[in-house]
GUDOBA-299110 format. One record per residue (C-alpha): x, z, y; residue in three letters. Coordinates in nm, 4 decimals. Layout:
<vokols>
+----------+----------+----------+------+
!       xx !       zz !       yy ! romi !
+----------+----------+----------+------+
!        X !        Z !        Y !  ALA !
...
+----------+----------+----------+------+
</vokols>
This chain:
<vokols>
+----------+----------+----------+------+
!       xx !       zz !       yy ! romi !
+----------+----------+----------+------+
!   0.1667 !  -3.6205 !  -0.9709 !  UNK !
!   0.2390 !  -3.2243 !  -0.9280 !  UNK !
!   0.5650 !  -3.1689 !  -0.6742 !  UNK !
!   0.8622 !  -3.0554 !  -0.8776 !  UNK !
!   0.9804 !  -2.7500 !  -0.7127 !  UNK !
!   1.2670 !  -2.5247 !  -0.8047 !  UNK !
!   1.3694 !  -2.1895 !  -0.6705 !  UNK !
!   1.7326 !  -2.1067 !  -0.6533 !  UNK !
!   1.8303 !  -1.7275 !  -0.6247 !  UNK !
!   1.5046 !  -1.6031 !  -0.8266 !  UNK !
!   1.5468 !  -1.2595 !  -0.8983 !  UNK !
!   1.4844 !  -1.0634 !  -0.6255 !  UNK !
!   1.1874 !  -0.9431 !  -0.4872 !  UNK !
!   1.1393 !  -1.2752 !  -0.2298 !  UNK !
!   1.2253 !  -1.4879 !  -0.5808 !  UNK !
!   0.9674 !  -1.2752 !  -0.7889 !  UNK !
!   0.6803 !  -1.3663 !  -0.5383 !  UNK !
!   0.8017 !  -1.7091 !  -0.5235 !  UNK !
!   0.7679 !  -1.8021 !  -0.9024 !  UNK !
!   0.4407 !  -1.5848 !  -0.9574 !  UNK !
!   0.2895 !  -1.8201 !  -0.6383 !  UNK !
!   0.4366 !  -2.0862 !  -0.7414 !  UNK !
!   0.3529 !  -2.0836 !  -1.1146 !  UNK !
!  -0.0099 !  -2.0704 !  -0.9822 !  UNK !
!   0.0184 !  -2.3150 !  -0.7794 !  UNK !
!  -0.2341 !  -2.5801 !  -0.8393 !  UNK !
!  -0.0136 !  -2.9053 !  -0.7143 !  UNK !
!   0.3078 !  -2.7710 !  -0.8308 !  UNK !
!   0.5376 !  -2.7670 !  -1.1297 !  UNK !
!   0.8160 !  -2.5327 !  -1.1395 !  UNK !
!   1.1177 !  -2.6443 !  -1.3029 !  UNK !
!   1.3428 !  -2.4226 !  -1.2636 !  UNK !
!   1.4820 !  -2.0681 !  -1.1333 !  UNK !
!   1.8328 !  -1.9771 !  -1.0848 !  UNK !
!   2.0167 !  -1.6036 !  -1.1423 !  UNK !
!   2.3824 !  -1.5768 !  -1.2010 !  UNK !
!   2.2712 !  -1.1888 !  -1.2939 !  UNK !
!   2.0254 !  -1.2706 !  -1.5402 !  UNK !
!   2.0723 !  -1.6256 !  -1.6794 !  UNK !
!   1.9670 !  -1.6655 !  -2.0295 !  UNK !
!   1.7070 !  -1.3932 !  -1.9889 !  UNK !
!   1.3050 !  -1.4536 !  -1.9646 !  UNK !
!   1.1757 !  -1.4408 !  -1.6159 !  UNK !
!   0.8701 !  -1.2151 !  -1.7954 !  UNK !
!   1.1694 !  -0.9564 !  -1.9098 !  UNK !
!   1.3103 !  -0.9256 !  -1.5980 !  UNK !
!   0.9423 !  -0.9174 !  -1.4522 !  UNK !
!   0.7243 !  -0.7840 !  -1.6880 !  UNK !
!   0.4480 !  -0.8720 !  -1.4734 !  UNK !
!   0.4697 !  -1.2555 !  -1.4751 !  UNK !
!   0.4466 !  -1.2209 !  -1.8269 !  UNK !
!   0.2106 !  -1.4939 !  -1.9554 !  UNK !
!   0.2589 !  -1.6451 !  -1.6210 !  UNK !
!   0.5594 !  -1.8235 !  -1.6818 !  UNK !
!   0.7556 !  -1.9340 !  -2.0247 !  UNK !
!   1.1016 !  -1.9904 !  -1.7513 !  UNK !
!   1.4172 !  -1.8738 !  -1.8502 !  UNK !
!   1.7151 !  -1.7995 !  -1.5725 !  UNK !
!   1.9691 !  -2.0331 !  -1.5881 !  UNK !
!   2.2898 !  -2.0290 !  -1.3755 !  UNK !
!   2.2990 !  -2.4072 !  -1.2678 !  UNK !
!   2.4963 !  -2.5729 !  -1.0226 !  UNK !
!   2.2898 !  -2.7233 !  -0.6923 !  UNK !
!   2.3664 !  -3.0817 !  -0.8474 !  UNK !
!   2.2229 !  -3.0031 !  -1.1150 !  UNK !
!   1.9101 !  -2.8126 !  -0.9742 !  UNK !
!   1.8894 !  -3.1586 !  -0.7068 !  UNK !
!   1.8874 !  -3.3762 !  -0.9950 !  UNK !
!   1.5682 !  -3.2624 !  -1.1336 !  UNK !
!   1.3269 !  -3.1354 !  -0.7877 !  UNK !
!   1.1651 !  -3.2551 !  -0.5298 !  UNK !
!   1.1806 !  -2.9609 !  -0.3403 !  UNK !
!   1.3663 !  -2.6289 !  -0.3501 !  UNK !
!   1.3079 !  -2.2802 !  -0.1724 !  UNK !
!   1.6738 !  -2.1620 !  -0.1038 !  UNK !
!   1.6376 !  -1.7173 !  -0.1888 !  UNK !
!   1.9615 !  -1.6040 !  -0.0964 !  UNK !
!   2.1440 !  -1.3887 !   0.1193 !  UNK !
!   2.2582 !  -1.4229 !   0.4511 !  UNK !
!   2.5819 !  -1.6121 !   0.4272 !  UNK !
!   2.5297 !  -1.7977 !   0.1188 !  UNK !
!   2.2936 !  -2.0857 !   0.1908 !  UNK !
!   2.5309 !  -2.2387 !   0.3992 !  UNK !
!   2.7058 !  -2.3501 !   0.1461 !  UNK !
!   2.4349 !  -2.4542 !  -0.0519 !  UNK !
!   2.1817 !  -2.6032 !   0.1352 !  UNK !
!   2.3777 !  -2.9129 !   0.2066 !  UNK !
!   2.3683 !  -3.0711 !  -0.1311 !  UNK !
!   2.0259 !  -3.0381 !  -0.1351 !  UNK !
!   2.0344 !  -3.1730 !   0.2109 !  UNK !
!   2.2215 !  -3.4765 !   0.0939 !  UNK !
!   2.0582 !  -3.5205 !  -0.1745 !  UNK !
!   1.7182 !  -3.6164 !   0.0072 !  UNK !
!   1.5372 !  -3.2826 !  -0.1171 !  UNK !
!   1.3062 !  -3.1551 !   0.0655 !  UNK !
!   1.4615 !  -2.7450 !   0.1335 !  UNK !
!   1.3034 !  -2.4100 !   0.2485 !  UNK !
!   1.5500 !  -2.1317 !   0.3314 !  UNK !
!   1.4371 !  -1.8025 !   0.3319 !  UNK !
!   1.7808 !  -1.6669 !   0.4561 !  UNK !
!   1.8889 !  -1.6850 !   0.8286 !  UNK !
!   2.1474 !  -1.8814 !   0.8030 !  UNK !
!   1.9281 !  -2.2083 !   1.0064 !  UNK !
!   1.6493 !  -1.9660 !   1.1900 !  UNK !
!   1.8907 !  -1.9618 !   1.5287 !  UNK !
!   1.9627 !  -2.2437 !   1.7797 !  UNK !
!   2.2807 !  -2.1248 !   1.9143 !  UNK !
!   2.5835 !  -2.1412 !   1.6570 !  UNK !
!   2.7632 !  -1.8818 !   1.8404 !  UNK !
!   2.4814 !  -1.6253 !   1.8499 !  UNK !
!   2.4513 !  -1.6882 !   1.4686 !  UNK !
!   2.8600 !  -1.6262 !   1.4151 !  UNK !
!   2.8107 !  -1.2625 !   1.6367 !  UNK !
!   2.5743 !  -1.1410 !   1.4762 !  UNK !
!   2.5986 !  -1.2474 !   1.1172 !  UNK !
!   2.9526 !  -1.4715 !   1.0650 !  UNK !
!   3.1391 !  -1.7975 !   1.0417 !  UNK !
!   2.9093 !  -2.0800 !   0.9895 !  UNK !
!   3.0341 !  -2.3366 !   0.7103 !  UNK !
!   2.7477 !  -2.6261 !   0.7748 !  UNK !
!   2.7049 !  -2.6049 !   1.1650 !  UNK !
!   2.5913 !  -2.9859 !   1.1519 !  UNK !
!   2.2553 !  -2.8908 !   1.0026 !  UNK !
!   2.1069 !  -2.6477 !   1.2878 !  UNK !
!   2.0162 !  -3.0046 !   1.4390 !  UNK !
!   1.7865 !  -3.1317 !   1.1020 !  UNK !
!   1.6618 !  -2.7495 !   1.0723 !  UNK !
!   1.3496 !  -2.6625 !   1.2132 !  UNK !
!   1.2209 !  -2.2776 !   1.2486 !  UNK !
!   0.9302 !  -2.2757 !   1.0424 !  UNK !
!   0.6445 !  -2.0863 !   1.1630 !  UNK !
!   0.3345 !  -2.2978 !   1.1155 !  UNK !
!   0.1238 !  -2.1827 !   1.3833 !  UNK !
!   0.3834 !  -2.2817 !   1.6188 !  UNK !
!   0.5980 !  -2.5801 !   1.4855 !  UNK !
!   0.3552 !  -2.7582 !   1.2307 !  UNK !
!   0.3785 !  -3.1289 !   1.3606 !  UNK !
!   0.7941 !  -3.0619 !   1.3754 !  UNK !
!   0.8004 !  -2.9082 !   0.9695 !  UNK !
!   0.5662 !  -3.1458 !   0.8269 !  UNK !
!   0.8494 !  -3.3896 !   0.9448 !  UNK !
!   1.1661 !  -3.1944 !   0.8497 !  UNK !
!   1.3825 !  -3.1512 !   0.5247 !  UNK !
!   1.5425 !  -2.8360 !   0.6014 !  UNK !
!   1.3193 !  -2.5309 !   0.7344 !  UNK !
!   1.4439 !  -2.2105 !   0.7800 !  UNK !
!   1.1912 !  -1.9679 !   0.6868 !  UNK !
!   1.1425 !  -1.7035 !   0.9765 !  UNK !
!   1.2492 !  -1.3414 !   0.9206 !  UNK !
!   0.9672 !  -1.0809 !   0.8536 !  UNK !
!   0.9730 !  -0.8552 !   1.1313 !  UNK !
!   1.0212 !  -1.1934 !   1.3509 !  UNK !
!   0.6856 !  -1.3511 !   1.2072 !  UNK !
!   0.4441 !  -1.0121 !   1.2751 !  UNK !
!   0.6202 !  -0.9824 !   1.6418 !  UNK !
!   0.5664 !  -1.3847 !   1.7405 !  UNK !
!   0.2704 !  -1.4243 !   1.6422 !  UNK !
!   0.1368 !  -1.1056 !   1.7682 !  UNK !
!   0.3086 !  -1.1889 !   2.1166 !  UNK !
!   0.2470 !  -1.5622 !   2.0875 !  UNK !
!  -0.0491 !  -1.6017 !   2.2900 !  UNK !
!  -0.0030 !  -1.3337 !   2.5542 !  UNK !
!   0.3327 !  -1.4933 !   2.6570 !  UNK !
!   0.2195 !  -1.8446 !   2.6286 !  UNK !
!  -0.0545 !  -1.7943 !   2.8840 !  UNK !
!   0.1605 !  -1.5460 !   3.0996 !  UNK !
!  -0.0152 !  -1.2630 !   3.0634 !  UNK !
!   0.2527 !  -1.0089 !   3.0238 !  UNK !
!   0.6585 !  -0.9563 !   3.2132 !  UNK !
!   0.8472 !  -1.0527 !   2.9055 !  UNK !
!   1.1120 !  -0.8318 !   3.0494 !  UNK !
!   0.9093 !  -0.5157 !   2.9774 !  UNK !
!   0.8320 !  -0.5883 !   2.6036 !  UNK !
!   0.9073 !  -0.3211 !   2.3397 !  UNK !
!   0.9047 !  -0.4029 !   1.9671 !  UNK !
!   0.8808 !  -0.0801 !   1.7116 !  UNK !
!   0.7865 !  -0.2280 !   1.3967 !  UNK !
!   0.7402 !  -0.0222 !   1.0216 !  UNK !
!   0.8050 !  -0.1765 !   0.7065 !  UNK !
!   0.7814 !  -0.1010 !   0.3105 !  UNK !
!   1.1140 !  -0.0521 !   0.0965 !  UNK !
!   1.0798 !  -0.3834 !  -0.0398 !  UNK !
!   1.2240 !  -0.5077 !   0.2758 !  UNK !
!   1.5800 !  -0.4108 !   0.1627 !  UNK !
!   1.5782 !  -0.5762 !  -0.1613 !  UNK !
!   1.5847 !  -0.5122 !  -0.5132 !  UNK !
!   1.9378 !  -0.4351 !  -0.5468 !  UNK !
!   1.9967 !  -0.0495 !  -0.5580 !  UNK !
!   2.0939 !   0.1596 !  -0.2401 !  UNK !
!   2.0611 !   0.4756 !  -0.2043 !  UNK !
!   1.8480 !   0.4739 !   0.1084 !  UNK !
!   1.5338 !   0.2675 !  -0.1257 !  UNK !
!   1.5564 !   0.5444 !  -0.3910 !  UNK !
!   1.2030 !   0.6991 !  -0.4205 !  UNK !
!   1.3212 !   1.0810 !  -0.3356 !  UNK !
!   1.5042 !   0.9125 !  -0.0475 !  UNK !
!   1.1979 !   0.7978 !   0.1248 !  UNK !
!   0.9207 !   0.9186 !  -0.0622 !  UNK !
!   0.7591 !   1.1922 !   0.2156 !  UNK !
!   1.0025 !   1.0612 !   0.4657 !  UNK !
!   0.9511 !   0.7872 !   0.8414 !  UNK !
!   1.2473 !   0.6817 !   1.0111 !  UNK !
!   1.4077 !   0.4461 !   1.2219 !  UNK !
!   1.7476 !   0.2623 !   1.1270 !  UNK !
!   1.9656 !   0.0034 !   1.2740 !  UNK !
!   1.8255 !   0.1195 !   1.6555 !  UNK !
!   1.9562 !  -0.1410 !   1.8999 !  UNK !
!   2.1429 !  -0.3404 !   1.6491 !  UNK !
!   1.9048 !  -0.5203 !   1.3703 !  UNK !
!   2.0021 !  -0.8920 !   1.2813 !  UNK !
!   1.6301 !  -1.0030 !   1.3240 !  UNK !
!   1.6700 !  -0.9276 !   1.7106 !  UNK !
!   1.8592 !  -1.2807 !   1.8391 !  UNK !
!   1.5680 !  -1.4372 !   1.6413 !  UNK !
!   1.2968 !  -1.2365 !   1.7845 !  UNK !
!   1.4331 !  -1.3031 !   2.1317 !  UNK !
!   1.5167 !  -1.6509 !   2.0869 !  UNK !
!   1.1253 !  -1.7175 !   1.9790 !  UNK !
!   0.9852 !  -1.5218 !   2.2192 !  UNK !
!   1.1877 !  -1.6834 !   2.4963 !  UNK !
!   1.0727 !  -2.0519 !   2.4010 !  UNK !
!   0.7759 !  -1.9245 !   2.4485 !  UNK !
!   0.8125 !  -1.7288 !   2.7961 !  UNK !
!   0.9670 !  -2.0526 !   2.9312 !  UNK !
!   1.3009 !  -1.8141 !   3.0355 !  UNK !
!   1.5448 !  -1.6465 !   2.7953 !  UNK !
!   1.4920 !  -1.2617 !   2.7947 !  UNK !
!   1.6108 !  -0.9661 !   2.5953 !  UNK !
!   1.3644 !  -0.7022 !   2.3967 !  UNK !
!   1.3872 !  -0.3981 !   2.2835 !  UNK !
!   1.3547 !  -0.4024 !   1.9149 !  UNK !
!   1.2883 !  -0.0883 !   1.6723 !  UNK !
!   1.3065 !  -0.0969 !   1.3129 !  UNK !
!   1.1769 !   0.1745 !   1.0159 !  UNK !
!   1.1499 !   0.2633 !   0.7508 !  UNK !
!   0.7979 !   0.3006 !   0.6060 !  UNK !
!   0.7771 !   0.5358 !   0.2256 !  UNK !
!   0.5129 !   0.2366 !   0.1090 !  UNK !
!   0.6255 !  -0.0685 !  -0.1044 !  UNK !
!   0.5270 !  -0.3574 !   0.1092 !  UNK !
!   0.3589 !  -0.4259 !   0.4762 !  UNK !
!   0.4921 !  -0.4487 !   0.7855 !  UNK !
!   0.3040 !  -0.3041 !   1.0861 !  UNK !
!   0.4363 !  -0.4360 !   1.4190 !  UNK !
!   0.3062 !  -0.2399 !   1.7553 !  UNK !
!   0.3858 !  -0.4388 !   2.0873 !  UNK !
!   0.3919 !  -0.2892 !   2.4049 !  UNK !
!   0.4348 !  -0.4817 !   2.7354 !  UNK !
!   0.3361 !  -0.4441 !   3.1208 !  UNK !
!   0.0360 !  -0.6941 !   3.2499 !  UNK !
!   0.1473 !  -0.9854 !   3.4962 !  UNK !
!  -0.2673 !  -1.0642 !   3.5342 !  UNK !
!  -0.5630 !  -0.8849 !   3.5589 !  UNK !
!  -0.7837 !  -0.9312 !   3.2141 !  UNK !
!  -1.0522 !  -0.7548 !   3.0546 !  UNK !
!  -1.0419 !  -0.6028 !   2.6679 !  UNK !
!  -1.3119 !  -0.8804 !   2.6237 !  UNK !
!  -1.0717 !  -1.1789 !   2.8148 !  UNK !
!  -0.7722 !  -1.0456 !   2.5915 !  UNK !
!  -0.9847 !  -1.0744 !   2.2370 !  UNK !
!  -1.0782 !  -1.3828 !   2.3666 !  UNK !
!  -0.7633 !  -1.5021 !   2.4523 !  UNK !
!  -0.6108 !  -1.4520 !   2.1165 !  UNK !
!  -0.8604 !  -1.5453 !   1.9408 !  UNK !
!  -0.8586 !  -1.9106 !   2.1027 !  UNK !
!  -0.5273 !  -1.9531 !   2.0347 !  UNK !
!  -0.5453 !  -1.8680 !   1.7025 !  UNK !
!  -0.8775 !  -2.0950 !   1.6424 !  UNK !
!  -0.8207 !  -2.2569 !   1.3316 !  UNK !
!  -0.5393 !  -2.1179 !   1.1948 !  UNK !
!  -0.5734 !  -2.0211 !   0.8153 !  UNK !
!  -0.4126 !  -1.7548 !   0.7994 !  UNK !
!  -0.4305 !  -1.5233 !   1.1134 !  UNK !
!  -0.6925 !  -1.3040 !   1.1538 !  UNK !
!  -0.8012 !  -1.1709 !   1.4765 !  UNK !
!  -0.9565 !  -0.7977 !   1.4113 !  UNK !
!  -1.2813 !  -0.7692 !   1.5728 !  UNK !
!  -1.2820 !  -0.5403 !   1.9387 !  UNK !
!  -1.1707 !  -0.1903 !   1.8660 !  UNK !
!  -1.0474 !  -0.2279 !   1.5130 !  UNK !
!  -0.6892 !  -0.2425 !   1.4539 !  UNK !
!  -0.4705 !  -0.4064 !   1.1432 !  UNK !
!  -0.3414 !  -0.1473 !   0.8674 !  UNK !
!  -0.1231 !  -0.3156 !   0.6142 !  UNK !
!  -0.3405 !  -0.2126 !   0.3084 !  UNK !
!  -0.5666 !  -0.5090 !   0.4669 !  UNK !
!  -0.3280 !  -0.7431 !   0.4034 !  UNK !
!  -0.1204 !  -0.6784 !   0.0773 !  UNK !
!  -0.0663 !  -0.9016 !  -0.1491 !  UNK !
!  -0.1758 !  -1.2316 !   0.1125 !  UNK !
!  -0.0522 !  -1.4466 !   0.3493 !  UNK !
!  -0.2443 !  -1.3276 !   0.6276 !  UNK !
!  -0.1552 !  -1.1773 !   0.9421 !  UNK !
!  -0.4045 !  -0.9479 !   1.0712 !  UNK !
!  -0.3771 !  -0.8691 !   1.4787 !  UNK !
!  -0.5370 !  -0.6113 !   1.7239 !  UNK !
!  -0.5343 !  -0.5496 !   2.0404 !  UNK !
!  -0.6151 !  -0.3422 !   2.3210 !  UNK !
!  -0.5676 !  -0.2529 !   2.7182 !  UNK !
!  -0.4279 !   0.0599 !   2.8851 !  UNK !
!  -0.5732 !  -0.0110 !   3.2356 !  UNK !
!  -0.3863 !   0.3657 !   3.3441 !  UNK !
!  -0.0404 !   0.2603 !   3.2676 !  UNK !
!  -0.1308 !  -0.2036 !   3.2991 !  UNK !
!  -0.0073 !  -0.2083 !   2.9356 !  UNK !
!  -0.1189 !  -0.4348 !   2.6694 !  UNK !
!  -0.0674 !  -0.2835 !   2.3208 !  UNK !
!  -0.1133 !  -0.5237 !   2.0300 !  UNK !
!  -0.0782 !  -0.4802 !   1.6683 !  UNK !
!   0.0487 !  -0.7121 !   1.4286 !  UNK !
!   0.0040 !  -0.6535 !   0.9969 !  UNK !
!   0.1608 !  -0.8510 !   0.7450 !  UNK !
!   0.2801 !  -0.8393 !   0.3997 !  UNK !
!   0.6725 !  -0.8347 !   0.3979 !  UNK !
!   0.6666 !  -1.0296 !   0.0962 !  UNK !
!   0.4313 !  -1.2849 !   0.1450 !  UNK !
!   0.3637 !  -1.4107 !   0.5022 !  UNK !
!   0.7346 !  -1.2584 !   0.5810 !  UNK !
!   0.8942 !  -1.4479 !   0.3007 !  UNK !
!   0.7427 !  -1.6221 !   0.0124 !  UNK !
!   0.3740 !  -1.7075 !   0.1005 !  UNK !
!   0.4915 !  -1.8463 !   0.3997 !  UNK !
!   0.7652 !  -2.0471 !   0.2974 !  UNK !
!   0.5188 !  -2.1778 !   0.0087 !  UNK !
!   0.2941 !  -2.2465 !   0.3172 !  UNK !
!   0.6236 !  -2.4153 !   0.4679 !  UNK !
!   0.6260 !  -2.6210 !   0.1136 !  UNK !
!   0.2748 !  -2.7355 !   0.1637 !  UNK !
!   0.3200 !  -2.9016 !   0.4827 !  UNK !
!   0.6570 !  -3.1195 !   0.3764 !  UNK !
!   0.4863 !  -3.1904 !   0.1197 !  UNK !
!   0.1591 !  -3.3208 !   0.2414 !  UNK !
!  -0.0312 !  -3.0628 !   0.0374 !  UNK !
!  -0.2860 !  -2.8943 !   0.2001 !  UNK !
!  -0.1595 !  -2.5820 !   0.3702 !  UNK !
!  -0.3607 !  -2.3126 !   0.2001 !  UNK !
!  -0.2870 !  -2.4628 !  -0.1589 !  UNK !
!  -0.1769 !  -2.2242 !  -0.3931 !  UNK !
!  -0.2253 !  -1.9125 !  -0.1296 !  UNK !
!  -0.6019 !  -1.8837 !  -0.0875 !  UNK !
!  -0.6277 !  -1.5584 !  -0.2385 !  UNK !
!  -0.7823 !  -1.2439 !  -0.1170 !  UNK !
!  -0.5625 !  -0.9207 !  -0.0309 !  UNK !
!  -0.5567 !  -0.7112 !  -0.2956 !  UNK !
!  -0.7109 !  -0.3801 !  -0.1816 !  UNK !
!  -0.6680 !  -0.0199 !  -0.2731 !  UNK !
+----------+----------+----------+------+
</vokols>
């Protein structure tokens, strides 16, 4: 018996990339997509290129409703709405993936500074941050995961195994990390526009991004001690990727050698992160259109710097692929079903 899954807040990009997995999905029916914006239309109007794909039609249905008829449901909404709608799914026994941040952080009162008032504070206890590599045993047990953030994923798992083993000062790590305009969303601002960034590289939100309690609070877990990092967002003129370069100051002596085989260790196993081979680095053409995270590394004996990249798609291992990966696991599916495909490359 397939799992019935539903997807509630379908029409943005996140939502787009959730039916077009999910529809393909070999263990899964969907049943239904939600848009306030576009109920009554065809998913294939609004997305000409699920058409064929998917014979869905938006419908604008109350969470009741939506609980009444899945078994699980991915939660694509905004910051600040979940809340208030993950916890009828919650009650009703479905299994939910949130791909906002409303669950990703521990601390309520972090949450409330940097986003605002919580409305369903009992459920950070039943939520568990779900990043696969790290927390598999905890989701496969869970009914509420919060989907990690994309710049968050490339930077922990990039930095994963260097701070697990103590490698690096956690205290000297510096984040700048590049992503494509599909990172804001599909709603129209002025900064996406094509002749706003076509030609154009720049930085925004310096010192303040949301995904930086998240990032820290990770990382920290990690490190065994809470510590702050310097975080730097922009603005790439390419539709999707995210390519993450990490900087921090060696605690340990270790060869280029000791560090490839350090990471790759860690990572034995794991389905879908790739450790580049010595003295190639990630690009994000390598990994659109997959759930694959693609990492490099290298030393700077002069300055007793490690520098590692970190490529993902935004999209897909930053959002959808992995919370369909997320799916798998509460699900008792294997991990890889449904996202076993190649990146698509040019």
């Amino acid at each position: 018996m397939k799992v019935k899954a539903a997807i509630y807040g379908a029409s943005g990009y996140t939502g787009q990339e959730l039916t077009r997995i999910l529809s393909g999905h070999p263990q899964v029916e969907l049943i239904a997509v939600t848009s306030r914006r576009f109920a009554g239309q065809r998913v294939s109007d609004v997305f000409p290129a699920l058409f064929g794909l998917t014979a869905l039609t938006y419908v604008d249905a109350t969470p009741d409703d939506i609980a009444s008829r899945c078994d699980v449901v991915f939660l694509a909404l905004p910051h600040g709405v979940s809340m208030g709608i993950a916890p009828v799914f919650v009650a009703a026994g479905k299994k939910v993936i949130d791909l906002s941040a409303d669950y990703r952080l521990r601390d309520l009162a972090t949450y409330e500074t940097w986003y605002a008032k919580h409305q369903s504070a009992e459920l950070f206890a039943k939520s568990v941050y779900g990043l696969p590599e790290l927390y598999r045993e905890k989701i496969k047990s869970s009914s509420l995961v919060a989907n990690p953030g994309c710049y968050p994923t490339s930077i922990i798992l990039g930095l994963a195994p260097a701070l697990k083993n103590g490698l690096i000062d956690p205290g000297s790590i510096i984040a700048d990390s590049a992503s494509g305009v599909s990172g804001a969303g599909r709603d129209p601002v002025v900064g996406s526009l094509f002749c706003e960034v076509d030609g154009g590289f720049k930085a925004y939100k310096v010192g303040k991004h949301r995904h930086t309690p998240e990032i820290e609070q990770e990382l920290s877990a990690l490190a065994g001690a809470a510590f702050a990092v310097t975080f730097t967002p922009h603005l790439l003129p390419v539709k999707r990727g995210i390519l993450s370069t990490l900087y921090a100051t060696l605690k340990k002596d270790i060869t280029p050698a000791g560090l490839h085989d350090l990471y790759r260790e860690f990572y034995r196993g794991e389905k879908f992160v790739r450790i580049c081979p010595r003295d190639l680095y990630p690009n994000i053409s390598s990994v659109a259109g997959s759930n694959y995270c693609d990492i490099g590394m290298a030393l700077d004996i002069r300055t007793r710097r490690v520098i590692i990249l970190s490529a993902i798609d935004n999209l897909i291992k930053g959002a959808a692929g992995q919370a369909v990966q997320n799916m798998n696991l509460v699900c008792g599916l294997a991990e890889d079903a449904g996202l076993a495909v190649a990146p698509v490359f040019p």
